[in-house]
Jmol script that loads the backbone (N, CA, C; Angstrom):
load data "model"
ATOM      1  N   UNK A   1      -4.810  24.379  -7.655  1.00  0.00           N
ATOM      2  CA  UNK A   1      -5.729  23.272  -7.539  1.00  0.00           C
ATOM      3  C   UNK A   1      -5.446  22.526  -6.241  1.00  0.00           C
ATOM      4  N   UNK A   2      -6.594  21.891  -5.506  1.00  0.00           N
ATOM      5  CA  UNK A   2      -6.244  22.111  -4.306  1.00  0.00           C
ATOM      6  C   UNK A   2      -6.107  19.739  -4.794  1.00  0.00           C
ATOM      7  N   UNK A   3      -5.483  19.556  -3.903  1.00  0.00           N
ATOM      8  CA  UNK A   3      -4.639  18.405  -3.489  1.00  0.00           C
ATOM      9  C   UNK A   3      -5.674  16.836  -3.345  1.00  0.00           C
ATOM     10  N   UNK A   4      -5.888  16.153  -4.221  1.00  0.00           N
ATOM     11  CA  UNK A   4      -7.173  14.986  -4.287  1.00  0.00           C
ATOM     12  C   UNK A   4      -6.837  13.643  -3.093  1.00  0.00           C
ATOM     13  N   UNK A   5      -5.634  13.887  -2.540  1.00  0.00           N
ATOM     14  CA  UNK A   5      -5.032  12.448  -2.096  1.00  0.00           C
ATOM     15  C   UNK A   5      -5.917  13.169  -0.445  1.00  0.00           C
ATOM     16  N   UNK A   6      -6.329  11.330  -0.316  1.00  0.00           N
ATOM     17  CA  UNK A   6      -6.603  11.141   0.782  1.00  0.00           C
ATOM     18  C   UNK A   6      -5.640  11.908   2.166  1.00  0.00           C
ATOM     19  N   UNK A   7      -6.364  11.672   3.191  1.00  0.00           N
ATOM     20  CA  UNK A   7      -5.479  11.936   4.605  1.00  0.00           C
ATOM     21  C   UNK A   7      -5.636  10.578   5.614  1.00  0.00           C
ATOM     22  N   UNK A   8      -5.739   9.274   5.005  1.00  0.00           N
ATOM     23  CA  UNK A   8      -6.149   8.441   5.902  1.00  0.00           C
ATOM     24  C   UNK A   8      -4.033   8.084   5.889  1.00  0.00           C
ATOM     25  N   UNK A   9      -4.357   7.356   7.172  1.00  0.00           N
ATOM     26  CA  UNK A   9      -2.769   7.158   7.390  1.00  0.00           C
ATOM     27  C   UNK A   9      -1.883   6.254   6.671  1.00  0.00           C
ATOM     28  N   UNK A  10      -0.373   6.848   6.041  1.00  0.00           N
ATOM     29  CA  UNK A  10       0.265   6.193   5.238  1.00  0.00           C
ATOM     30  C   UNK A  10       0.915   4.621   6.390  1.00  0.00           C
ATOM     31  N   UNK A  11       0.776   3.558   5.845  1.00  0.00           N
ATOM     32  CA  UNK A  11       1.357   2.508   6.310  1.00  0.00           C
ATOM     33  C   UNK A  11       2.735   1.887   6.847  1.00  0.00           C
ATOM     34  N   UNK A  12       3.540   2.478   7.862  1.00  0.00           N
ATOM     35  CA  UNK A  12       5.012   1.904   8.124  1.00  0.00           C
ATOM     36  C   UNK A  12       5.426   1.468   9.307  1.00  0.00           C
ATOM     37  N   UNK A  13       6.624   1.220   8.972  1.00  0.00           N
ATOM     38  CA  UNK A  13       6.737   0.213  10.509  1.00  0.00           C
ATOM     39  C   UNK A  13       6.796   0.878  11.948  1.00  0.00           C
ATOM     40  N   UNK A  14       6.701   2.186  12.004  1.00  0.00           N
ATOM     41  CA  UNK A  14       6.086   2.883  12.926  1.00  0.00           C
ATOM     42  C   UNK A  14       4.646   2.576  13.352  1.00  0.00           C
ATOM     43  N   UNK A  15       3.578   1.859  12.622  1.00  0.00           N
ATOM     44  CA  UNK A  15       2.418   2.304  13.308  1.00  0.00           C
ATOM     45  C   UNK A  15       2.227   1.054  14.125  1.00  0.00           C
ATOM     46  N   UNK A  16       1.445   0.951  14.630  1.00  0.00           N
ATOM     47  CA  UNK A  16       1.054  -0.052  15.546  1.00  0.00           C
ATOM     48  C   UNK A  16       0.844  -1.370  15.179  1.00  0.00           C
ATOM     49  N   UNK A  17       0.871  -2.168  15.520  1.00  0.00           N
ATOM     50  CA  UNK A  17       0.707  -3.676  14.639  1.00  0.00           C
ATOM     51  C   UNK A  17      -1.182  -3.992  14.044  1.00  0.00           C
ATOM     52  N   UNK A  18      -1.954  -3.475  14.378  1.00  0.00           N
ATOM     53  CA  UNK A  18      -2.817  -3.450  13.617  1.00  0.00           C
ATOM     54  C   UNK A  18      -3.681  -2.184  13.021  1.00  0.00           C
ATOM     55  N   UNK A  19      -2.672  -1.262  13.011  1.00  0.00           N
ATOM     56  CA  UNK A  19      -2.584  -0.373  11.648  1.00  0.00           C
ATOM     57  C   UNK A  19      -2.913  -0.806  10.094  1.00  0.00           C
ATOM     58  N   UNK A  20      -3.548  -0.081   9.658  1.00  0.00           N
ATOM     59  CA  UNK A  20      -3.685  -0.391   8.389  1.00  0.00           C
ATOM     60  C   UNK A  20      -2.623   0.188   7.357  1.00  0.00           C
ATOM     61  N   UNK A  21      -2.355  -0.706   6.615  1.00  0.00           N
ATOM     62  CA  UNK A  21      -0.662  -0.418   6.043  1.00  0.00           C
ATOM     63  C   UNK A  21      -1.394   0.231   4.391  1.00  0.00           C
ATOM     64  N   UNK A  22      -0.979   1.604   4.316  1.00  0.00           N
ATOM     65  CA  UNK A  22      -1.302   2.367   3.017  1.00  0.00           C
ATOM     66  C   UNK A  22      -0.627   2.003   1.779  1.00  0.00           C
ATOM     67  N   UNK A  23      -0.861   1.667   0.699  1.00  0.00           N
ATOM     68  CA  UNK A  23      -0.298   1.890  -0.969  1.00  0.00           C
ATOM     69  C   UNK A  23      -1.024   2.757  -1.511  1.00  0.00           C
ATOM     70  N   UNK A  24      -0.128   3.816  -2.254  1.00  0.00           N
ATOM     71  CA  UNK A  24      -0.494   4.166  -3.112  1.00  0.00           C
ATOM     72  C   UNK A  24      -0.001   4.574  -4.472  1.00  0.00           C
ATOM     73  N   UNK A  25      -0.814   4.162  -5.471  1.00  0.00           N
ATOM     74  CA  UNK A  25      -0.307   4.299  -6.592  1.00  0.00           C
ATOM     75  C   UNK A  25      -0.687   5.633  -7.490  1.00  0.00           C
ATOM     76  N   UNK A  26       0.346   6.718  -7.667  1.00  0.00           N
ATOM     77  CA  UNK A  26      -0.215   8.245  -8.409  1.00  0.00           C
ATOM     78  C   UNK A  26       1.020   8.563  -9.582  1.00  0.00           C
ATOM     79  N   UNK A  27       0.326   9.561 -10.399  1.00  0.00           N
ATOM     80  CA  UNK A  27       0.839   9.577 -11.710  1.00  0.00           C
ATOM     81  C   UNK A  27       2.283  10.836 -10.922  1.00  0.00           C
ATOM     82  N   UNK A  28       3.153  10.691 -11.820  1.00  0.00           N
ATOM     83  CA  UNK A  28       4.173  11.207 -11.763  1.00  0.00           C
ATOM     84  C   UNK A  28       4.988  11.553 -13.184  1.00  0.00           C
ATOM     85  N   UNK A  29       5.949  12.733 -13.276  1.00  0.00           N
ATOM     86  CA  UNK A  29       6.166  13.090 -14.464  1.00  0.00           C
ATOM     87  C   UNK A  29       7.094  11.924 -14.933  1.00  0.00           C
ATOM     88  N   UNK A  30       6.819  11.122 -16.581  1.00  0.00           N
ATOM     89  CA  UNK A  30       6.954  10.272 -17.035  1.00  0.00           C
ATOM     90  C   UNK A  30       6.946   8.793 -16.373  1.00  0.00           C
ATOM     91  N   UNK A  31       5.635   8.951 -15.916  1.00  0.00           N
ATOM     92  CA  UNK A  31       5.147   7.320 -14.773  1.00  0.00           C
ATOM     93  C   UNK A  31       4.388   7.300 -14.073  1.00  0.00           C
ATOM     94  N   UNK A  32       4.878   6.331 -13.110  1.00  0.00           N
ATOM     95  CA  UNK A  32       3.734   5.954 -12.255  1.00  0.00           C
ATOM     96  C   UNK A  32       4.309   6.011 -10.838  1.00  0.00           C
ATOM     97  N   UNK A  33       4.236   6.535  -9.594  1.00  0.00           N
ATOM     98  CA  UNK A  33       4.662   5.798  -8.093  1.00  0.00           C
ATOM     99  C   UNK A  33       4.135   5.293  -7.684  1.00  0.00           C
ATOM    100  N   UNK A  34       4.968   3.960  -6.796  1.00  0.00           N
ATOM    101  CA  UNK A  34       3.874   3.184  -5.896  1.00  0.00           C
ATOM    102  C   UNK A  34       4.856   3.832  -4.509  1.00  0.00           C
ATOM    103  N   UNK A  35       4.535   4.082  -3.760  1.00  0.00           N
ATOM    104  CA  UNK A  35       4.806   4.118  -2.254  1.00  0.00           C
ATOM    105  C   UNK A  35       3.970   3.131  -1.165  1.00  0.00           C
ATOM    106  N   UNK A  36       4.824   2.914  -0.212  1.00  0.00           N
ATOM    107  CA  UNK A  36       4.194   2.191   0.641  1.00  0.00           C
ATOM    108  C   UNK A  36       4.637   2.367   1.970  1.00  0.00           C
ATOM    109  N   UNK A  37       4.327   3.660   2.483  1.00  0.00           N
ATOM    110  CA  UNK A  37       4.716   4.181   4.102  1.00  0.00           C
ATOM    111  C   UNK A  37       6.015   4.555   4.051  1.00  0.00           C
ATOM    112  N   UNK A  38       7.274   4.140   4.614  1.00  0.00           N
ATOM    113  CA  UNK A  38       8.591   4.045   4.921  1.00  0.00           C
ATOM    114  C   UNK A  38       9.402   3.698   4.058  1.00  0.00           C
ATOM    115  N   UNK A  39       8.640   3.084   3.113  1.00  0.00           N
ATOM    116  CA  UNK A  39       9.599   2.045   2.072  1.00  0.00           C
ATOM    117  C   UNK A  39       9.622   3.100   0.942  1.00  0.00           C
ATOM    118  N   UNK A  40      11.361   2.459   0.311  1.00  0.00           N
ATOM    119  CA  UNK A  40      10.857   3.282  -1.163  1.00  0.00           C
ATOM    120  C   UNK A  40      10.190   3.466  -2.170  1.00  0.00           C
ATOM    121  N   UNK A  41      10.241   4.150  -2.502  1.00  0.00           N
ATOM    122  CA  UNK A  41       9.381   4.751  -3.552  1.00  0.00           C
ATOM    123  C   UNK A  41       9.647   4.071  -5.160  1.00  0.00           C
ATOM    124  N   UNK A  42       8.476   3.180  -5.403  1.00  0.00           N
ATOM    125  CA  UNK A  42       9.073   2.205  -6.913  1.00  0.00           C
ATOM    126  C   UNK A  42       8.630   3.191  -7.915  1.00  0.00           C
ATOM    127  N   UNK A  43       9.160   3.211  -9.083  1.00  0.00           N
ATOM    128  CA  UNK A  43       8.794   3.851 -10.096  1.00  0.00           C
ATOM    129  C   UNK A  43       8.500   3.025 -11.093  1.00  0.00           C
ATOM    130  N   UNK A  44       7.606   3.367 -11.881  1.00  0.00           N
ATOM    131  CA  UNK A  44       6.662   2.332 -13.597  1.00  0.00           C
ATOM    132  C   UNK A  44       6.588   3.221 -14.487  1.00  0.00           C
ATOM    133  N   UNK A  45       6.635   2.534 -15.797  1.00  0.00           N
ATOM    134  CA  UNK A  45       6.571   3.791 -16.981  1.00  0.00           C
ATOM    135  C   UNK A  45       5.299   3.507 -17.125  1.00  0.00           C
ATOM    136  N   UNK A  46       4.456   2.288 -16.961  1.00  0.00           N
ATOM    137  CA  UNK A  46       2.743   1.453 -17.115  1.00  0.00           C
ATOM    138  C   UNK A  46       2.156   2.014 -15.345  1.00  0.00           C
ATOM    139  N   UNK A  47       1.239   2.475 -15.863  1.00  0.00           N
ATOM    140  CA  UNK A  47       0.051   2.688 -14.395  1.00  0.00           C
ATOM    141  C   UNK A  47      -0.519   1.114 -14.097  1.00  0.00           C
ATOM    142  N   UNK A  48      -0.755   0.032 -15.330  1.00  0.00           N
ATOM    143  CA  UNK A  48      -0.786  -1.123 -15.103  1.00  0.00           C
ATOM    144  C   UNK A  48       0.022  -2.217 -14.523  1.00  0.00           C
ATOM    145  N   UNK A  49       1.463  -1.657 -14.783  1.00  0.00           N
ATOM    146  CA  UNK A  49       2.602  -2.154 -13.915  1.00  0.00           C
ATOM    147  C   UNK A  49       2.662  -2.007 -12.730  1.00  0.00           C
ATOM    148  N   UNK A  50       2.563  -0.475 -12.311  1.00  0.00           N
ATOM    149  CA  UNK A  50       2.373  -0.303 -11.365  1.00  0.00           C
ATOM    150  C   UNK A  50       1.457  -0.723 -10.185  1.00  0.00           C
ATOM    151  N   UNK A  51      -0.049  -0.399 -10.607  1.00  0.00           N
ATOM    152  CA  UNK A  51      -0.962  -1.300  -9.744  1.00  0.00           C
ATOM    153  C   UNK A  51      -0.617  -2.862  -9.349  1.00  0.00           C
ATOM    154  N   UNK A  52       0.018  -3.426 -10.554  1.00  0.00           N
ATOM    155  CA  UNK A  52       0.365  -5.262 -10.181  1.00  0.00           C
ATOM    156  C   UNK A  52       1.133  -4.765  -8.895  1.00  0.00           C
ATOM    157  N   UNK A  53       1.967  -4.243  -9.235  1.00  0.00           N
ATOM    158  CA  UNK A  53       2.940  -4.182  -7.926  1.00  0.00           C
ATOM    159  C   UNK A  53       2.559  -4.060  -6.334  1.00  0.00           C
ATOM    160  N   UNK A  54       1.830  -2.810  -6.808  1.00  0.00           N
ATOM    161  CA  UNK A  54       0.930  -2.339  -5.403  1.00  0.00           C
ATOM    162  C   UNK A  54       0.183  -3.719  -4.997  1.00  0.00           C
ATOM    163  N   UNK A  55      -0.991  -4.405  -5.766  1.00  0.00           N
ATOM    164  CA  UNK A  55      -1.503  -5.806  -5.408  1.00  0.00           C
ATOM    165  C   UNK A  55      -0.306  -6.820  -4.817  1.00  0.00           C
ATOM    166  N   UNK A  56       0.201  -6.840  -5.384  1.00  0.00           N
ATOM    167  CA  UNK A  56       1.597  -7.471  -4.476  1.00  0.00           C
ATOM    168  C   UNK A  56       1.884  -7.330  -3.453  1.00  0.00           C
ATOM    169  N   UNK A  57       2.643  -6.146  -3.022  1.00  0.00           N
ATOM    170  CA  UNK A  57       2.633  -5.608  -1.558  1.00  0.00           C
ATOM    171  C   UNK A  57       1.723  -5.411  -1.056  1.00  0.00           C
ATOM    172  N   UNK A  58       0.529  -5.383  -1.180  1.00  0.00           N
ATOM    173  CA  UNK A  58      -0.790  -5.687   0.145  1.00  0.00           C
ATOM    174  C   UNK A  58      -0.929  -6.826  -0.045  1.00  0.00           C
ATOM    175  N   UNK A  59      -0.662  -8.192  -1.224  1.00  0.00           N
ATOM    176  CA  UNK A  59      -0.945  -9.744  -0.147  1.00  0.00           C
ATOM    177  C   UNK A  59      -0.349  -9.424   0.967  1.00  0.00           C
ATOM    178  N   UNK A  60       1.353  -9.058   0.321  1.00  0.00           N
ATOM    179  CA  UNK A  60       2.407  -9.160   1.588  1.00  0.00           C
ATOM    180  C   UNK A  60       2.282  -9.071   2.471  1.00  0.00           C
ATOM    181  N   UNK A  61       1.961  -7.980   2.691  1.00  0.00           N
ATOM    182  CA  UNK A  61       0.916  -6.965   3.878  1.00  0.00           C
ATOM    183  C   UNK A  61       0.159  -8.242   4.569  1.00  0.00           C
ATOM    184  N   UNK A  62      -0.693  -8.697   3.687  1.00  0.00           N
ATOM    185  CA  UNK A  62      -1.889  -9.197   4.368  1.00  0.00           C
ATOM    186  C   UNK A  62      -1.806 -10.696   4.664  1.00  0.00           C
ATOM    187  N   UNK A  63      -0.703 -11.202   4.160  1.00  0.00           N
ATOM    188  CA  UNK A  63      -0.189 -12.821   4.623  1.00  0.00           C
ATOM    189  C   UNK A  63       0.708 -12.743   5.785  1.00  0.00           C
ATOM    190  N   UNK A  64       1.414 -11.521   6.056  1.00  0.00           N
ATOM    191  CA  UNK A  64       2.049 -11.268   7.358  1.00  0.00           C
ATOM    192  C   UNK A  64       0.991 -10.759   8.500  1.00  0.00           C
ATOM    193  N   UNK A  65      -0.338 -10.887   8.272  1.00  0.00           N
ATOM    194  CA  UNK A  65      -1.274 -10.389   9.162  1.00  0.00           C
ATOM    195  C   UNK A  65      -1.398  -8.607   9.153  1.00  0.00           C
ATOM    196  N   UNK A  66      -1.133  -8.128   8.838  1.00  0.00           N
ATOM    197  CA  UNK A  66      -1.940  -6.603   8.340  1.00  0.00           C
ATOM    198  C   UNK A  66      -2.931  -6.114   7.338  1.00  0.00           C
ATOM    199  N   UNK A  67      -3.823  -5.849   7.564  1.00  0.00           N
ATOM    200  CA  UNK A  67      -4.740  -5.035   6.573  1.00  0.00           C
ATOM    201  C   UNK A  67      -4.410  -4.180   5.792  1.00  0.00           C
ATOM    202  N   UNK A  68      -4.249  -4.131   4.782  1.00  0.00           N
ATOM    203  CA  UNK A  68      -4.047  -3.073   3.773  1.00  0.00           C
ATOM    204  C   UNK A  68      -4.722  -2.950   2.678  1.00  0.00           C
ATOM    205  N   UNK A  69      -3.912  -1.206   2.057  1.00  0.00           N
ATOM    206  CA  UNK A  69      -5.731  -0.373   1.581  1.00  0.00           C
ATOM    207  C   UNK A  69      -4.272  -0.395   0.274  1.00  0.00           C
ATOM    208  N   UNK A  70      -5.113  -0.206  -0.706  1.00  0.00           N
ATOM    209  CA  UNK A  70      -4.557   0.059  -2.194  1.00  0.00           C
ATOM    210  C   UNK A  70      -5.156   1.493  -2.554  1.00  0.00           C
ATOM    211  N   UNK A  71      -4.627   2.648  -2.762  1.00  0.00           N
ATOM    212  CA  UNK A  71      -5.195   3.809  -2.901  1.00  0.00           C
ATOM    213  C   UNK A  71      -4.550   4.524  -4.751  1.00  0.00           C
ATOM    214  N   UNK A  72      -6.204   4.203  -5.744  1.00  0.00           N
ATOM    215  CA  UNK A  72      -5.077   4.030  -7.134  1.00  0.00           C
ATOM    216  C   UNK A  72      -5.730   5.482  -7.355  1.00  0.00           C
ATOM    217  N   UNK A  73      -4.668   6.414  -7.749  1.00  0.00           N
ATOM    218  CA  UNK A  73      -4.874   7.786  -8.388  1.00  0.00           C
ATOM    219  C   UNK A  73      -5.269   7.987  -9.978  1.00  0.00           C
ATOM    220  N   UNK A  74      -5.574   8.078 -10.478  1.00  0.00           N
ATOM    221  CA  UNK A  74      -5.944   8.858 -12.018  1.00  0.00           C
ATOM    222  C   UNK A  74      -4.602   9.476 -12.409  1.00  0.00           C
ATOM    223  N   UNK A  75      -4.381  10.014 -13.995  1.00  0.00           N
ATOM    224  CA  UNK A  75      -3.574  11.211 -14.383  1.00  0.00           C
ATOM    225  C   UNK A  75      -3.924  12.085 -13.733  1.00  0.00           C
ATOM    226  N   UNK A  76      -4.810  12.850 -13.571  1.00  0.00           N
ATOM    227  CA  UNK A  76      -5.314  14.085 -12.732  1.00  0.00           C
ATOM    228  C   UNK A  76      -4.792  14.082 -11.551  1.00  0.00           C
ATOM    229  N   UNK A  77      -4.378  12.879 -10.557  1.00  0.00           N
ATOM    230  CA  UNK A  77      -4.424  12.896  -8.838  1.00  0.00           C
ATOM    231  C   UNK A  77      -5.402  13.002  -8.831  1.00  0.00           C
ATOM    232  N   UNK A  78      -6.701  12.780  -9.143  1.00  0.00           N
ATOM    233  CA  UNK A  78      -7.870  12.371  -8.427  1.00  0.00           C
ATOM    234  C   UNK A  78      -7.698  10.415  -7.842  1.00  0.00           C
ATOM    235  N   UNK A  79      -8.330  10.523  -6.965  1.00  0.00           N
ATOM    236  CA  UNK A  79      -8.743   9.178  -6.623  1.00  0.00           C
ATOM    237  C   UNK A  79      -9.398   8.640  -7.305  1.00  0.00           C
ATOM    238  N   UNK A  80      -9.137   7.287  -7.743  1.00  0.00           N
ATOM    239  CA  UNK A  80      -9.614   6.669  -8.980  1.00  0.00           C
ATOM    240  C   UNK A  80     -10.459   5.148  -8.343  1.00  0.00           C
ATOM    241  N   UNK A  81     -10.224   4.801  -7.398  1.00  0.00           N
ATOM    242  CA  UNK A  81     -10.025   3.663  -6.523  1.00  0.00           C
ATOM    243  C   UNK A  81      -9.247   3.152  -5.633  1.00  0.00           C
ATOM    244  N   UNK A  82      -9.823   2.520  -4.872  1.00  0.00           N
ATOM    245  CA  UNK A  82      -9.137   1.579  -3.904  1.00  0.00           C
ATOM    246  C   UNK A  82      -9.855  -0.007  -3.780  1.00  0.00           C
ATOM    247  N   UNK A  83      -8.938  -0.678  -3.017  1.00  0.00           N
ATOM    248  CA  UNK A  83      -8.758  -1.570  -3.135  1.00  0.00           C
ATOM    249  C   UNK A  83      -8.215  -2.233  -1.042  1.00  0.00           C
ATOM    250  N   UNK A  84      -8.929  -3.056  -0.815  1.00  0.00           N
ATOM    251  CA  UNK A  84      -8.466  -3.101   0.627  1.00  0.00           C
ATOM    252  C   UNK A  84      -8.209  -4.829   0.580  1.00  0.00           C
ATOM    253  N   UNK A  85      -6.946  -5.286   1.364  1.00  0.00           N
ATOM    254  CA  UNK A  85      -6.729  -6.420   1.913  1.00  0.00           C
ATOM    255  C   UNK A  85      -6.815  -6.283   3.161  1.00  0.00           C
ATOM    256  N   UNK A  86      -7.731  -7.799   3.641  1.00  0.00           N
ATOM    257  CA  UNK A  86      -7.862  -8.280   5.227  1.00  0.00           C
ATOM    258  C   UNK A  86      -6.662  -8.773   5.746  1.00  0.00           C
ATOM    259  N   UNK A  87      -5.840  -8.828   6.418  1.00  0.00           N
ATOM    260  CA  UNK A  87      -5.063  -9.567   6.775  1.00  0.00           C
ATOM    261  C   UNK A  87      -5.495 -10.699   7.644  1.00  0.00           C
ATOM    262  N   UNK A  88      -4.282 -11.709   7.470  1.00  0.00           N
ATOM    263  CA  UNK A  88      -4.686 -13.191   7.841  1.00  0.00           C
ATOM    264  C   UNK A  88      -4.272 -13.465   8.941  1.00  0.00           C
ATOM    265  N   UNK A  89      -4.899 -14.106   9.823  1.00  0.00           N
ATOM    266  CA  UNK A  89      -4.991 -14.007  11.456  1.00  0.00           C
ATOM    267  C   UNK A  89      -3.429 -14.529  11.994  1.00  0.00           C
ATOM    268  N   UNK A  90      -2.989 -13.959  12.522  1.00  0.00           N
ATOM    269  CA  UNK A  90      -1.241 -13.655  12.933  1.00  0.00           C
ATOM    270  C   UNK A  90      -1.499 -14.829  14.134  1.00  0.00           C
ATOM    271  N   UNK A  91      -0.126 -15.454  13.868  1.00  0.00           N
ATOM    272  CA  UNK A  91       0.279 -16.908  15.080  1.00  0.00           C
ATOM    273  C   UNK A  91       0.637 -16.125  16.152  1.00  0.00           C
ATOM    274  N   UNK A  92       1.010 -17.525  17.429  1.00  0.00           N
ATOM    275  CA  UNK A  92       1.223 -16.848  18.224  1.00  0.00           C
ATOM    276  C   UNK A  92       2.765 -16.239  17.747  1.00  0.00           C
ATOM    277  N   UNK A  93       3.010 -15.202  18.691  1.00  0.00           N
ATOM    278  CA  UNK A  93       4.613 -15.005  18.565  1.00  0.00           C
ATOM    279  C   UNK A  93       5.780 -16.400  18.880  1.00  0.00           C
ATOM    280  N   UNK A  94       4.987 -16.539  20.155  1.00  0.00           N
ATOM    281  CA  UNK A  94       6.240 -17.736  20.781  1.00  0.00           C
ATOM    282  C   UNK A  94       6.426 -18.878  20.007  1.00  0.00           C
ATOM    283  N   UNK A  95       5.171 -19.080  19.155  1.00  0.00           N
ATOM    284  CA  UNK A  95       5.122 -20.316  17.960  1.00  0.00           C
ATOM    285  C   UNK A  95       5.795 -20.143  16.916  1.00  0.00           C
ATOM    286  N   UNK A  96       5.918 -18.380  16.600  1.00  0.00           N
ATOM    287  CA  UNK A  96       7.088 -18.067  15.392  1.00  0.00           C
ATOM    288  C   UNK A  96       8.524 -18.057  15.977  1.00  0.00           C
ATOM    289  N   UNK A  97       8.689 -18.038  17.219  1.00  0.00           N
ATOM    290  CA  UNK A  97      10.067 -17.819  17.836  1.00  0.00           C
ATOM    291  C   UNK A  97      10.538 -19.425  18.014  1.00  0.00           C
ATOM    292  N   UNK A  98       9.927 -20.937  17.808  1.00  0.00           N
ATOM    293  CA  UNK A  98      10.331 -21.497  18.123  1.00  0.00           C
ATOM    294  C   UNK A  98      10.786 -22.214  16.705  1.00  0.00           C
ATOM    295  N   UNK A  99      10.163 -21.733  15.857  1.00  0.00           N
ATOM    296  CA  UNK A  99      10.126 -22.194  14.409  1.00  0.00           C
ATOM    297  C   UNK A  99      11.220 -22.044  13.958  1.00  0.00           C
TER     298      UNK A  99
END
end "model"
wireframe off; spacefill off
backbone 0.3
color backbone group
């Protein structure tokens, strides 16, 4: 069976600063993963747990000024939904460096 997950780009501190930072949440044997680019890999025994989480880390995402996509899988690995945060317009730097 051929492979349901997207190819749009996973989110980490490699990409460029206005990269869009990837979550995704897919079924796994006894659970749920959330991944999020670089970072580790959380594990849930609830697919509902899991998604809270994922919503979590894209405010994060998106109160530090990045856009991010919520990508929620099915049991199957089909794509089930997504979910996208805008990020919120980033200060200057020199205004965070003096803070």
């Amino acid at each position: 069976m051929a492979s349901t997950r997207s190819s749009w780009t996973s989110g980490d501190a490699r990409l460029g600063p206005d990269a869009e930072r990837a979550i995704v949440v897919a079924p796994v044997q006894g659970g749920w993963r959330v991944t999020a680019g670089a970072c580790e890999a959380l594990m849930f025994l609830s697919g509902g747990c899991a998604e809270r989480q994922a919503r979590i880390l894209a405010t994060r995402f998106a109160d530090l000024g990045y856009d991010a996509r919520i990508e929620i899988h099915d049991r199957n690995d089909a794509v089930a939904g997504d979910l996208r945060y805008r990020g919120a317009p980033r200060r200057d730097r020199k205004f965070l460096a003096r803070s």
